[in-house]
C-alpha positions as CSV (number, residue, x, y, z in Angstrom):
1,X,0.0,0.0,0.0
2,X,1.0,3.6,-0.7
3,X,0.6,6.0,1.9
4,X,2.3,8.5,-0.5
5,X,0.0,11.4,-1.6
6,X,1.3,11.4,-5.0
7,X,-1.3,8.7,-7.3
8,X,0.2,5.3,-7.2
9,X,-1.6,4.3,-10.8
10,X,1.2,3.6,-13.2
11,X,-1.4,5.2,-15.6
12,X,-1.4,8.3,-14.0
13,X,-5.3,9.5,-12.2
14,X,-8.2,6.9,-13.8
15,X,-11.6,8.2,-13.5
16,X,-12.7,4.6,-12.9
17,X,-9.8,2.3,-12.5
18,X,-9.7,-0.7,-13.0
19,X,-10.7,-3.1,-10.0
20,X,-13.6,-0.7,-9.6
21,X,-14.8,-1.1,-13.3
22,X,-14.7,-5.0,-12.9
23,X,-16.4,-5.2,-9.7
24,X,-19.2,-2.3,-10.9
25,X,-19.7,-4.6,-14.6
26,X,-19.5,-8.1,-12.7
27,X,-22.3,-6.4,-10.0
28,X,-24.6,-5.6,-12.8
29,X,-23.9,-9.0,-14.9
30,X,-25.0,-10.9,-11.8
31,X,-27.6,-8.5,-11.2
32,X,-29.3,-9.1,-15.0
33,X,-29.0,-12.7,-14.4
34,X,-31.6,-12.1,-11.6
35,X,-34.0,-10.9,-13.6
36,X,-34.0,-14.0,-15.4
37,X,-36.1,-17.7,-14.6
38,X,-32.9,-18.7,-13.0
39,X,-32.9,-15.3,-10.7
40,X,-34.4,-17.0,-7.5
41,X,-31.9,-20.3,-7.6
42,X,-28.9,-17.8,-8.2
43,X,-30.5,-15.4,-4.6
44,X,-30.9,-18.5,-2.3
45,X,-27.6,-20.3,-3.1
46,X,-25.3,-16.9,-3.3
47,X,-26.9,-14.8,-0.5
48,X,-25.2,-15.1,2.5
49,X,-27.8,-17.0,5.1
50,X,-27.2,-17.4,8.9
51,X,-25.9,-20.1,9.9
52,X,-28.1,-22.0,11.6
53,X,-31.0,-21.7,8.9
54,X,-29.6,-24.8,7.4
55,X,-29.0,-22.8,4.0
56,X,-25.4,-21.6,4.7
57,X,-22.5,-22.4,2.3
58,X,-19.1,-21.7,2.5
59,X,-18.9,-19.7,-0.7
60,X,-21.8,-16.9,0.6
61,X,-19.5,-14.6,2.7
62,X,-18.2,-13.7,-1.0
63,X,-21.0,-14.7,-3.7
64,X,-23.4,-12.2,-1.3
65,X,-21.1,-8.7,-2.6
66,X,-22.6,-9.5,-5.9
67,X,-26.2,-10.2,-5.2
68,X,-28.6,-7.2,-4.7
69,X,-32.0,-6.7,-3.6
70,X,-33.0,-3.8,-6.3
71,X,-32.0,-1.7,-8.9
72,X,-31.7,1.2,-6.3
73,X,-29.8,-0.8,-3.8
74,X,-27.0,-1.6,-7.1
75,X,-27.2,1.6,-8.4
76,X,-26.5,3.8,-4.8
77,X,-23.8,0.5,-4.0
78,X,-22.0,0.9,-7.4
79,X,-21.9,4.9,-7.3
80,X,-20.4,4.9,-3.7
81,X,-18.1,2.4,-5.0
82,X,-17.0,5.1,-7.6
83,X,-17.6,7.8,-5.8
84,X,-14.9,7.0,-2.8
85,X,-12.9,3.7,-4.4
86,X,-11.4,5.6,-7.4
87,X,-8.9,7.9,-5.3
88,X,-8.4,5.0,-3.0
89,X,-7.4,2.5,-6.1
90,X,-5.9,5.3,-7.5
91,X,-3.4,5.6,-4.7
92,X,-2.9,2.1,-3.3
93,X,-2.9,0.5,-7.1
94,X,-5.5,-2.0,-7.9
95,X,-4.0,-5.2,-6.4
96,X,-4.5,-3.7,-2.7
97,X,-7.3,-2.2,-3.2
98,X,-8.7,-5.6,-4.4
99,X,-7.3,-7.1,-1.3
100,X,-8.5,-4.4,0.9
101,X,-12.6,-4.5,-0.6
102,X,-12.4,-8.1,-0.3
103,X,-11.2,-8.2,3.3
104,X,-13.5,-5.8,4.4
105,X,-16.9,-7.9,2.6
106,X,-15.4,-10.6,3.9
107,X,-15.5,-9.3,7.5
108,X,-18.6,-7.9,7.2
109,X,-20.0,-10.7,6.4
110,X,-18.3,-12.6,9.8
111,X,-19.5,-10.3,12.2
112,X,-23.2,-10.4,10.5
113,X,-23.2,-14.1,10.8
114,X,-22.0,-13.6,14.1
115,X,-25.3,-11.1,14.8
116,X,-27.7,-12.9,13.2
117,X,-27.4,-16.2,13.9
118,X,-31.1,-16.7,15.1
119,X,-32.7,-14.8,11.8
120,X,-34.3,-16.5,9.2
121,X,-33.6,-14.0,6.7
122,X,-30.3,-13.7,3.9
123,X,-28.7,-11.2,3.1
124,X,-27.5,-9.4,-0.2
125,X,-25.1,-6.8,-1.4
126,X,-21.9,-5.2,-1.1
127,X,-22.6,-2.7,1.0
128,X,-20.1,-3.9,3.9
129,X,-17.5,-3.7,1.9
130,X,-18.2,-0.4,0.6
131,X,-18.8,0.5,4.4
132,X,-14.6,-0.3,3.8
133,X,-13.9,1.8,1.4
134,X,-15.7,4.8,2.8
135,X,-13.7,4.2,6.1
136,X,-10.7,3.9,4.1
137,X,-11.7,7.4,2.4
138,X,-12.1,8.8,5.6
139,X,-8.6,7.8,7.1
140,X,-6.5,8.7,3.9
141,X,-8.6,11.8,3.5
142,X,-9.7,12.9,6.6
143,X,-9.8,16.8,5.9
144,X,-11.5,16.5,2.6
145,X,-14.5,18.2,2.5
146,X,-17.5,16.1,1.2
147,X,-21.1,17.9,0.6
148,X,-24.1,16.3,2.6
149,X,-27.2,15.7,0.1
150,X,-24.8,18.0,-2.0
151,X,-25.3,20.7,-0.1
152,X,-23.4,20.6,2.6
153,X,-20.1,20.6,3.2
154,X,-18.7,18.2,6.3
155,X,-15.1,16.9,6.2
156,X,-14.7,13.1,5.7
157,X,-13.4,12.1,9.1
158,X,-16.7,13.5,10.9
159,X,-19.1,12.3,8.0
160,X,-17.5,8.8,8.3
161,X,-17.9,8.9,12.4
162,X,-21.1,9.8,11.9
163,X,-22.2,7.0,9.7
164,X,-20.7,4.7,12.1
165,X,-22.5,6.1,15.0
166,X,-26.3,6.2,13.2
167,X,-24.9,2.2,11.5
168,X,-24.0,1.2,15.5
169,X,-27.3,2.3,17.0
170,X,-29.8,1.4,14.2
171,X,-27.8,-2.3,14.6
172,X,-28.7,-1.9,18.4
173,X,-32.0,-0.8,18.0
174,X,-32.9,-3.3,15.0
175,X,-31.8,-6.3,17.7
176,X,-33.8,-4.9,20.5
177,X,-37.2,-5.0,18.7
178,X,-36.3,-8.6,17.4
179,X,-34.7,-7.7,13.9
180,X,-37.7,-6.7,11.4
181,X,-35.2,-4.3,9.4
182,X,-34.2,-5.2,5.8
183,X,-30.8,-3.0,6.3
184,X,-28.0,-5.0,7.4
185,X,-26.6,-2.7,10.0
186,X,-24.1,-5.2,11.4
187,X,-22.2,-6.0,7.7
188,X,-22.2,-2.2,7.4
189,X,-20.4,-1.8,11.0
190,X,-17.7,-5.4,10.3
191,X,-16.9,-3.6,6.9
192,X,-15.6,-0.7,9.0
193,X,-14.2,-2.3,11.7
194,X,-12.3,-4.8,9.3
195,X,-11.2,-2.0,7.5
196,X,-9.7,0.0,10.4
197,X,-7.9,-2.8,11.5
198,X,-6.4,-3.5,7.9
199,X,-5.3,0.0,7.8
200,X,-4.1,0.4,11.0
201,X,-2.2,-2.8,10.5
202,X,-1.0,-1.4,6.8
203,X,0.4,2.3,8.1
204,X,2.6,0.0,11.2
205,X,4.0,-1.6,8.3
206,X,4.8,1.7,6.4
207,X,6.1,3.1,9.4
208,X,8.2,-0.1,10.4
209,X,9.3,-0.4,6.3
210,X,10.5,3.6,6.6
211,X,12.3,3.1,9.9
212,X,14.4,0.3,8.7
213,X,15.0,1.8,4.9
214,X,16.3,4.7,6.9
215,X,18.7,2.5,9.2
216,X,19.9,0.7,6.2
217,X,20.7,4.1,4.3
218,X,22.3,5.7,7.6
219,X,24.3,2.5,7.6
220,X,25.8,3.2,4.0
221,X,27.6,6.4,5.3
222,X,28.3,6.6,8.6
223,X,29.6,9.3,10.6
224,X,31.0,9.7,14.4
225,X,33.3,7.5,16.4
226,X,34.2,4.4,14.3
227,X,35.6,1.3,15.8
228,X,39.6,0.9,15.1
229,X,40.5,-2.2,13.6
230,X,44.2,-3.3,13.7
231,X,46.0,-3.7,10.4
232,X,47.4,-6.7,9.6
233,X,51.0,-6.6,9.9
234,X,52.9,-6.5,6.5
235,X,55.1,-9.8,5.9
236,X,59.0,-8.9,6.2
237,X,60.8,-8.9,3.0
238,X,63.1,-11.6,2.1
239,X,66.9,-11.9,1.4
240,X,66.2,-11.8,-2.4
241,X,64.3,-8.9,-2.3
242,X,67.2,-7.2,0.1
243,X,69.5,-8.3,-2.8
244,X,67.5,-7.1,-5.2
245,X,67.3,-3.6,-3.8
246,X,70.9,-3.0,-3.1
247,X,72.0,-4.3,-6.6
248,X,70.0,-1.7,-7.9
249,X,71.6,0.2,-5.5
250,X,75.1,-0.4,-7.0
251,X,74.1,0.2,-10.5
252,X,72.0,3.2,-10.9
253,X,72.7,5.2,-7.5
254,X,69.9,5.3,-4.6
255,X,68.0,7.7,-5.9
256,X,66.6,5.2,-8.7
257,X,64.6,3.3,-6.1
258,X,60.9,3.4,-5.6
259,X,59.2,4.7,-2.9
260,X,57.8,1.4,-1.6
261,X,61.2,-0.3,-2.4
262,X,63.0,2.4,0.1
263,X,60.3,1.7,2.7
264,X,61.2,-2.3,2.4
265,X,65.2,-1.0,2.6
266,X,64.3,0.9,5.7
267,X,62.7,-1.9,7.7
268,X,64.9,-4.4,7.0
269,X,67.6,-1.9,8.0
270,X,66.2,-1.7,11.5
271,X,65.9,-5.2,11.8
């Protein structure tokens, strides 16, 4: 994941990217198939059921994302999905933000399993993991301003609180007077919660990741106190290199030596 502000898409900004233009296509492709004769089969195995209804799969806690109740309930799902997911994609690049929407369905769909274990009722759509994404908006954005019924204007971090808050009581208040409500309050809140968790989990790695990037670049070039390490004494030089030196000597003067042959004279001299 990139927490950079700079748009991780190797493409540059994508008005719809494209995890968010599979999932939107795939959403309504399932979504026309329910229309057909074969509409009601596709519903009752796909939608995710409580467990102990008898009617739970193991595939539902991802076939549900894809099932919805209505043409408004697609249509708000798949332009919130826009509306929030294309920055996010946009920055984290399409293979996390798969991962991350994903996750988060997933998760919602645990903790409304967990809450509903007694209902008799399924349920359909991808709102908890959209519930994700618009958590996700509102920790990599929290300042931006987003305009209430277009209207207005409230900053993401308080607009996301707030939907938590209203999403946490209407859960409460949904259970007290024995479910009844066709919203499913409790996917909306796991989405979230799974969400912050994945981020929070995500930014320690980024912050882990930066800390030891910079220790291995401080370790290229280090300055201060360094520890002394004692040179390996040179080997002495032998009788033929002695002889050598001092022929050399004889023929062309002392002055034709080398500096390193001098220094070999020099020790063997003091020996």
């Amino acid at each position: 994941m990139n927490n950079s502000s700079q748009p991780y898409s190797p493409g540059g900004f994508q008005f719809i990217p494209p995890a968010i233009k599979a999932i939107i296509l795939i959403n309504i492709a399932v979504f026309l198939l329910q229309m057909t004769p074969y509409g009601e089969a596709i519903s009752s195995i796909g939608a995710l059921w409580p467990i102990g209804s008898g009617n739970f799969r193991l595939w539902q806690p991802v076939t549900y994302m894809f099932l919805h109740g209505g043409g408004t309930h697609l249509f708000f799902n798949m332009f919130a999905l826009w509306m929030f997911g294309a920055e996010i994609e946009n920055h984290w690049g399409t293979r996390q933000f798969n991962i991350y929407y994903f996750v988060c369905g997933i998760g919602a769909a645990a903790l409304n399993l967990l809450m509903t274990s007694g209902d008799p009722y399924p349920t359909v759509g991808a709102s908890g993991a959209i519930y994700g994404v618009l958590l996700a908006f509102g920790m990599m954005f929290p300042d931006r301003y987003i305009f209430l019924y277009f209207l207005f204007p409230l900053k993401a971090k308080y607009f996301i609180a707030g939907y938590a808050l209203i999403e946490f009581f209407s859960g409460l208040g949904s259970r007290a007077m024995g479910s009844g409500s066709n919203i499913a309050h409790f996917a909306h809140l796991g989405g979230m919660l799974i969400g912050f968790i994945y981020i929070t989990i995500k930014r320690n790695e980024w912050s882990i990741s930066g800390v030891l990037q910079k220790f291995r670049s401080s370790g290229k070039k280090r300055s201060g106190p360094q520890l002394y390490k004692k040179q390996k004494p040179a080997e002495p030089a032998s009788e033929a290199e002695i002889d050598a030196i001092l022929d050399k000597i004889s023929a062309h003067g002392y002055t034709s030596l080398t500096e390193s042959e001098r220094q070999t004279l020099l020790k063997a001299s003091r020996k």
